[in-house]
LUMZA-786342 format. One record per residue (C-alpha): x, y, z; residue in three letters. Coordinates in steps of 0.1 Angstrom, whole numbers, plus 5000, padded with zeros to 4 digits. Layout:
residues N
{site {X, Y, Z}, ALA};
...
END
This chain:
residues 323
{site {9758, 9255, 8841}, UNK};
{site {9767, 9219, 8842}, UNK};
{site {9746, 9192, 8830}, UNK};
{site {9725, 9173, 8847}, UNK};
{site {9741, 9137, 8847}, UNK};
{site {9722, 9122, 8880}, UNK};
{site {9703, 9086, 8871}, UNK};
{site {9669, 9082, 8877}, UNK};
{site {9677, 9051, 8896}, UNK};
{site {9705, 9070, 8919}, UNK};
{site {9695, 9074, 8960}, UNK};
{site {9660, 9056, 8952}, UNK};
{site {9668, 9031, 8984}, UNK};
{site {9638, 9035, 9006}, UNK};
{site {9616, 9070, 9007}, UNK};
{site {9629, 9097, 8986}, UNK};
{site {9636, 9133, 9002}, UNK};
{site {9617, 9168, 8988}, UNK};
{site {9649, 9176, 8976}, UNK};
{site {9658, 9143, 8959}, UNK};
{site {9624, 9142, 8938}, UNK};
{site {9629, 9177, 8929}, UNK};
{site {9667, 9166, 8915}, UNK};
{site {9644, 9137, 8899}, UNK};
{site {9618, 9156, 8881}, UNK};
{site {9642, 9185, 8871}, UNK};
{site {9661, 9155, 8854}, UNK};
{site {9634, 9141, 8834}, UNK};
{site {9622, 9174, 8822}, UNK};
{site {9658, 9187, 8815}, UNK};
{site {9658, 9148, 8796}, UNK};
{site {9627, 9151, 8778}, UNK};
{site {9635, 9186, 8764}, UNK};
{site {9668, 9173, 8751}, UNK};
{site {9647, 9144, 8731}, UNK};
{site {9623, 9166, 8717}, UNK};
{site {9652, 9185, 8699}, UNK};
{site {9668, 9156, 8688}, UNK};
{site {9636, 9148, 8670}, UNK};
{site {9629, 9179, 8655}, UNK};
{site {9636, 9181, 8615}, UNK};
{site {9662, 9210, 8608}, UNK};
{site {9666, 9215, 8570}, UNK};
{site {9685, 9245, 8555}, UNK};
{site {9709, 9255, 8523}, UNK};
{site {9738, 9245, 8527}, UNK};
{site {9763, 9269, 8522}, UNK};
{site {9805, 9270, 8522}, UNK};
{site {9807, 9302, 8540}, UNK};
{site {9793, 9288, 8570}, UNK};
{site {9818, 9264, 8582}, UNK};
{site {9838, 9303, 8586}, UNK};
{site {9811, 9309, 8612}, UNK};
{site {9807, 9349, 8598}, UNK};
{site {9782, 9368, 8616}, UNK};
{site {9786, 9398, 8600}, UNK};
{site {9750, 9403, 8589}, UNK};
{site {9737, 9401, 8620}, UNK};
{site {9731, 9440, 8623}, UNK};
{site {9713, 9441, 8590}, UNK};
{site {9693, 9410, 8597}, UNK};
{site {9682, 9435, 8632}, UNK};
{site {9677, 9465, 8617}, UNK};
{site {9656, 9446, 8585}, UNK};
{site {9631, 9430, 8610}, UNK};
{site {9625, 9463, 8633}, UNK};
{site {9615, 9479, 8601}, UNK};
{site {9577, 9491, 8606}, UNK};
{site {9550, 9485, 8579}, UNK};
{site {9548, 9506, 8552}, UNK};
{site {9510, 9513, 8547}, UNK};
{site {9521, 9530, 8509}, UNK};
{site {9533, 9494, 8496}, UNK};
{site {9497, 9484, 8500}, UNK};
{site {9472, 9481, 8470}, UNK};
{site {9441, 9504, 8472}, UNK};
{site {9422, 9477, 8451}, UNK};
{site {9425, 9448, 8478}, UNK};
{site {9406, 9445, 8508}, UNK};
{site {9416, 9456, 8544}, UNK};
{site {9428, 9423, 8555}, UNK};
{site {9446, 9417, 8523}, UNK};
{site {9463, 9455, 8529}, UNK};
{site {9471, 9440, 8561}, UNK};
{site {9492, 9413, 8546}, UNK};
{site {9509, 9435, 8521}, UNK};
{site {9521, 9467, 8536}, UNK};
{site {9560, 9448, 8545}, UNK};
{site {9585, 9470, 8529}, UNK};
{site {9599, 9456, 8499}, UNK};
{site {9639, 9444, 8504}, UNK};
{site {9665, 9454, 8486}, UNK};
{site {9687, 9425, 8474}, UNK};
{site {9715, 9431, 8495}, UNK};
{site {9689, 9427, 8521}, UNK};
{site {9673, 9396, 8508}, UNK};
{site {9705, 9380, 8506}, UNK};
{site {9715, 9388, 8541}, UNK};
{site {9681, 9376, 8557}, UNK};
{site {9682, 9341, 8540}, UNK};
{site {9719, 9334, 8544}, UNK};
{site {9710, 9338, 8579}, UNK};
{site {9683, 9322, 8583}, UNK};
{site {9701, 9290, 8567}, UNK};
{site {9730, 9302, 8590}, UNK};
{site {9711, 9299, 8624}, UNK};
{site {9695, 9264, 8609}, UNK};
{site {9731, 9251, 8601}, UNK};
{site {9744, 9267, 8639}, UNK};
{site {9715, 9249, 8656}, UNK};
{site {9724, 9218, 8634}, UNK};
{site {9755, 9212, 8644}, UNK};
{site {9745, 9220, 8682}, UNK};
{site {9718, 9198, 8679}, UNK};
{site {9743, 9170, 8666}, UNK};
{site {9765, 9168, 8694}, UNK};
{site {9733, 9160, 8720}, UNK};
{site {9728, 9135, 8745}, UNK};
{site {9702, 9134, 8760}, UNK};
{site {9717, 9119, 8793}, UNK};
{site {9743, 9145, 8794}, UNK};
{site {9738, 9181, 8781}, UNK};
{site {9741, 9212, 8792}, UNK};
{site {9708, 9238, 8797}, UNK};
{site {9728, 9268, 8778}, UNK};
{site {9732, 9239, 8750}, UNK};
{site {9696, 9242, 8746}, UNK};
{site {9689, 9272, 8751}, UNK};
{site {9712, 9282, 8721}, UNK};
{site {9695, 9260, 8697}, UNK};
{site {9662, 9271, 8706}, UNK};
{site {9673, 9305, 8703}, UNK};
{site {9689, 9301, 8665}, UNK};
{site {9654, 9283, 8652}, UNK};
{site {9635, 9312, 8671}, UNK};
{site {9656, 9339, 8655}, UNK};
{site {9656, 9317, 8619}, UNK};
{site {9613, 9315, 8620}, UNK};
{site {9614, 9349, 8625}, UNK};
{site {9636, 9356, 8592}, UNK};
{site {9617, 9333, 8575}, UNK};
{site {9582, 9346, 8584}, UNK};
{site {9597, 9379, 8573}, UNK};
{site {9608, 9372, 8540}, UNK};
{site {9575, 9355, 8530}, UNK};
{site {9552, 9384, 8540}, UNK};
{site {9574, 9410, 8521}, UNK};
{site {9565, 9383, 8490}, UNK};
{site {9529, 9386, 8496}, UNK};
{site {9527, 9413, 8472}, UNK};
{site {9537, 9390, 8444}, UNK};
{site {9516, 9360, 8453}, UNK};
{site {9485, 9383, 8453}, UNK};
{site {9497, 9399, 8421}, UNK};
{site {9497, 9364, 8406}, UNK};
{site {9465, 9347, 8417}, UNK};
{site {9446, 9379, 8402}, UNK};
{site {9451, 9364, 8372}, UNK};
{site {9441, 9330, 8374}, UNK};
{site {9410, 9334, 8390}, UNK};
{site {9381, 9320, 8377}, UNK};
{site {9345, 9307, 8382}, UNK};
{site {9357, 9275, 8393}, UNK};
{site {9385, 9288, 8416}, UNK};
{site {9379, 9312, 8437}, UNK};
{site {9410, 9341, 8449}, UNK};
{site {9410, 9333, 8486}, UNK};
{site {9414, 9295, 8475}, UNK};
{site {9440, 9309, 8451}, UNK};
{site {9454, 9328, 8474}, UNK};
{site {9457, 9299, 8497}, UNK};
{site {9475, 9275, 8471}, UNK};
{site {9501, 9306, 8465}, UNK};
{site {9512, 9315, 8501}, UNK};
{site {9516, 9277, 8506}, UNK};
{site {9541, 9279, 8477}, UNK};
{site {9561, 9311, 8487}, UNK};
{site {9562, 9295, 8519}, UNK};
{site {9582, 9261, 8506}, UNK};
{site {9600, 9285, 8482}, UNK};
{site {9612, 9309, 8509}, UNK};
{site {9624, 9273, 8523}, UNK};
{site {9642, 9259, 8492}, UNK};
{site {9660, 9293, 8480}, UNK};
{site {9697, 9290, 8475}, UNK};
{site {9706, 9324, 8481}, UNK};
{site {9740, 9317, 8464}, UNK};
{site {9727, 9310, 8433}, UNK};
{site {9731, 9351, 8423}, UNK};
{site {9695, 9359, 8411}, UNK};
{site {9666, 9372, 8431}, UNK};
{site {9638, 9351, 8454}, UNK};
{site {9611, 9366, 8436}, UNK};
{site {9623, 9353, 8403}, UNK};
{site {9624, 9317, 8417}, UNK};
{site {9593, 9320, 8437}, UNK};
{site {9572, 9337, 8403}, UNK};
{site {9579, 9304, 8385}, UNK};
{site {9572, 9284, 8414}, UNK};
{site {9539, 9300, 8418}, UNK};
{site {9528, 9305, 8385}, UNK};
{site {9533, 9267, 8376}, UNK};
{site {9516, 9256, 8409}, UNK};
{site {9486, 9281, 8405}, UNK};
{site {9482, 9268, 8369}, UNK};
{site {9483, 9231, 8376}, UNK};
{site {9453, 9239, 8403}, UNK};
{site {9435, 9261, 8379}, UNK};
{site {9438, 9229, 8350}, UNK};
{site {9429, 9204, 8374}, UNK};
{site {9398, 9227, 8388}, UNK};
{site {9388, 9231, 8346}, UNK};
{site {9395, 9190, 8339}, UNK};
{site {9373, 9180, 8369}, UNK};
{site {9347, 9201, 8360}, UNK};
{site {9344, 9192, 8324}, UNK};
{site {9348, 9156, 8338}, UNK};
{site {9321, 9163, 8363}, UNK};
{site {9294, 9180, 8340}, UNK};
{site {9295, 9148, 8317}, UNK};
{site {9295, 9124, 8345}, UNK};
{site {9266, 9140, 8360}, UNK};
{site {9246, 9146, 8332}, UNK};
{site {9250, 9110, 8320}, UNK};
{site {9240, 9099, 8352}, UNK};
{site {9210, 9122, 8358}, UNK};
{site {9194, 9127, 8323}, UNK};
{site {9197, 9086, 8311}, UNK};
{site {9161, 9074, 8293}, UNK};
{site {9144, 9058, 8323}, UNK};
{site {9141, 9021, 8325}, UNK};
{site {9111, 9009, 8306}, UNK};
{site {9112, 8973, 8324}, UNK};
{site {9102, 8993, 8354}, UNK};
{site {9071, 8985, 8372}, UNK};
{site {9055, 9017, 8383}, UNK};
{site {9016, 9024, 8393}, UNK};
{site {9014, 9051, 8369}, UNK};
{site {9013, 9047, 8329}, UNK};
{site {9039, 9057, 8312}, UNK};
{site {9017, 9089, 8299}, UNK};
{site {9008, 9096, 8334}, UNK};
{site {9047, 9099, 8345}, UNK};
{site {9059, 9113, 8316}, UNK};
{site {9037, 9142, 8320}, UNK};
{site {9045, 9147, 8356}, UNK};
{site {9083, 9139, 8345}, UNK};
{site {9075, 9175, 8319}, UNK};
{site {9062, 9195, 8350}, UNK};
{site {9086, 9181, 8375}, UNK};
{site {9117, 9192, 8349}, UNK};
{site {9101, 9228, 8340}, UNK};
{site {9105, 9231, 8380}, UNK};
{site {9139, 9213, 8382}, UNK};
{site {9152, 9237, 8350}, UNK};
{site {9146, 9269, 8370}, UNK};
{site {9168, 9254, 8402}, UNK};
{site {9210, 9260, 8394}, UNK};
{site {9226, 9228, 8381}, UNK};
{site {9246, 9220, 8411}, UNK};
{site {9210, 9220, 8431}, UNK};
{site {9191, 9199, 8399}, UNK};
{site {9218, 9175, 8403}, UNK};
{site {9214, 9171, 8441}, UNK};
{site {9176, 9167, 8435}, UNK};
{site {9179, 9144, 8412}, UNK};
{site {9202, 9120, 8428}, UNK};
{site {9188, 9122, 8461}, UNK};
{site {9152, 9113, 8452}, UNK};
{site {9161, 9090, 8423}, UNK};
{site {9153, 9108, 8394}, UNK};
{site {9181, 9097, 8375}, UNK};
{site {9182, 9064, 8355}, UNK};
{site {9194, 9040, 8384}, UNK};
{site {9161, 9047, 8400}, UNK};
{site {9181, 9044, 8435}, UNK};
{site {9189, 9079, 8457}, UNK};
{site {9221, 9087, 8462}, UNK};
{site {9236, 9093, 8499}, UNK};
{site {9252, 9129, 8510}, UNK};
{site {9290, 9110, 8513}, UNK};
{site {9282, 9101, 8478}, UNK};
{site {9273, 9138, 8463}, UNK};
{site {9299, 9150, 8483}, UNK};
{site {9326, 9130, 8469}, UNK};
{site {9310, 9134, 8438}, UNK};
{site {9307, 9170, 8439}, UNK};
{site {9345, 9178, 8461}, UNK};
{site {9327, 9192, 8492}, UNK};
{site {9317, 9181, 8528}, UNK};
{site {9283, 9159, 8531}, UNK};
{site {9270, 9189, 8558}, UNK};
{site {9272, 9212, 8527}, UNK};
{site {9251, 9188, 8503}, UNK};
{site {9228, 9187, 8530}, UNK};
{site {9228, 9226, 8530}, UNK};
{site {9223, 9226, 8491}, UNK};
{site {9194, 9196, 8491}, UNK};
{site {9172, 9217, 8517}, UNK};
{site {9176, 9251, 8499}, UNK};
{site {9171, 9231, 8466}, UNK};
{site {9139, 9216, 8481}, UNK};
{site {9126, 9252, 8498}, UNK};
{site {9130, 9264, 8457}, UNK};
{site {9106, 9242, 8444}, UNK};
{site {9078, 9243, 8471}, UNK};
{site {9079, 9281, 8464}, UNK};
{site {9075, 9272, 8423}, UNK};
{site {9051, 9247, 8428}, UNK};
{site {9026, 9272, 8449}, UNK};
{site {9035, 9296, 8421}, UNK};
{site {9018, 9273, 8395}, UNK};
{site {8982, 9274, 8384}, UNK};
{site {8964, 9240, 8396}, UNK};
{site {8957, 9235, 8362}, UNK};
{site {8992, 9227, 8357}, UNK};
{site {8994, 9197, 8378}, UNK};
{site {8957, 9184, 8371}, UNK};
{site {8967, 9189, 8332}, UNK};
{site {8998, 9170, 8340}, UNK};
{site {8984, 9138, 8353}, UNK};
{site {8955, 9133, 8330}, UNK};
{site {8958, 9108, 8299}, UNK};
END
């Protein structure tokens, strides 16, 4: 197929003809798929055998991705979505080696295609070759990380804490595998998964550290916030027997509430020492979660003590504001 090299400007003397706009618009689309791959960010190992432009893997590479699952490899501990994720036959290292010297292979290909665009003069089968190679190359790719799933999930079992949940473990490590699986030099004569263990295991644990430093940070913060002496400048209408009874009541109820909920409470109705409330964008940056879900915490917080306070004897509260 030749290119299209007619100029938008060409024949444009007067009307133009059906078949002249339809030479027009196939040019501008043929011209506007030719920009888009120039723009497009191709990054691969290099590698010394390419420039021999060696196919031979290509039947392995085939025969590796038509491999079905293999519901064995799975773990019986894991849920079914996680079984899901896990039951991609394991490679052997010949095979491993193969899949990512190709997948760099088909980047470098469509590299060097890509370089030799313009975008004014280039053929369709041009194209279509370089979208071919990065098709064939996400498809190696996405291969080789789920047959490494097995290992991230093997990992993030054992990091898991309070603080850090698995599924956002779980997250952090596939995230990993994934830049790994893109930074592998598959010359370097050792195995992925020993490259992507390290890679995961010192991501996962600078996550965990942070998750265990801002919490410790967090907890002090909050308590010296919410639990300061009170003001004693302060006007109020009540004497300072009357509120610090009430204040003795109000905390046995705030005590039985989860301390992410008492600190909520606190802030928003200006319990603490600043005697000002704080806003949901405030407790949410405070706290490393959206202002909808502060919201969500304040009004189940709030539904808590109504129930405690109907729970208590009368007495409690008449006791609480006498002298």
């Amino acid at each position: 197929m030749s290119a299209l090299t007619l100029s938008p400007w060409q024949n444009l003397s007067g009307s133009a003809t059906a078949p002249q706009a339809t030479r027009l618009e196939d040019y501008d689309n043929h011209r506007n798929r030719a920009l888009e791959l120039v723009q497009i960010e191709i990054d691969f190992i290099p590698n010394q055998e390419f420039e021999l432009d060696d196919d031979g893997g290509e039947d392995v590479v085939t025969s590796t991705l038509r491999q079905g699952n293999d519901s064995s490899q799975g773990d019986v501990d894991l849920p079914a979505h996680l079984r899901r994720l896990c039951d991609c036959a394991l490679l052997t290292p010949e095979q491993e080696r193969i899949l990512f010297r190709e997948m760099n292979f088909l980047k470098f290909r469509a590299s060097v295609l890509r370089s030799r665009i313009d975008p004014d003069d280039v053929e369709a089968t041009t194209m279509d070759a370089i979208e071919s190679q990065l098709a064939q190359a996400q498809r190696i790719r996405d291969h080789l990380i789920k047959a490494n799933m097995r290992l991230v999930i093997s990992i993030v079992k054992k990091f898991v804490t309070p603080q850090q949940s698995f599924d956002d473990l779980l997250s952090e490590g596939v995230v990993t595998l994934m830049k790994a699986v893109e930074k592998f030099d598959f010359d370097r004569g050792f195995r992925f998964s020993t490259y992507a263990y390290r890679s995961i295991v010192r991501h996962v644990y600078r996550t965990v550290t942070l998750a265990a430093k801002e919490e410790a940070s967090f907890t002090r913060d909050a308590e010296e916030w919410a639990f300061e002496d009170a003001d004693t400048s302060s006007s109020s209408l009540m004497s300072d027997q009357i509120w610090s009874n009430l204040r003795e009541l109000l905390a046995s109820l705030l005590d039985r509430l989860d301390r992410r909920e008492r600190f909520i409470i606190r802030s928003r109705y200006a319990l603490g020492a600043h005697r000002k409330a704080r806003t949901f964008q405030s407790l949410a940056d405070k706290l490393g979660v959206s202002k909808e879900r502060v919201r969500q915490l304040e009004s189940r917080a709030v539904g808590k003590l109504q129930a405690f306070a109907v729970e208590s004897k009368e007495d409690d509260l008449f006791t609480a504001a006498m002298l």
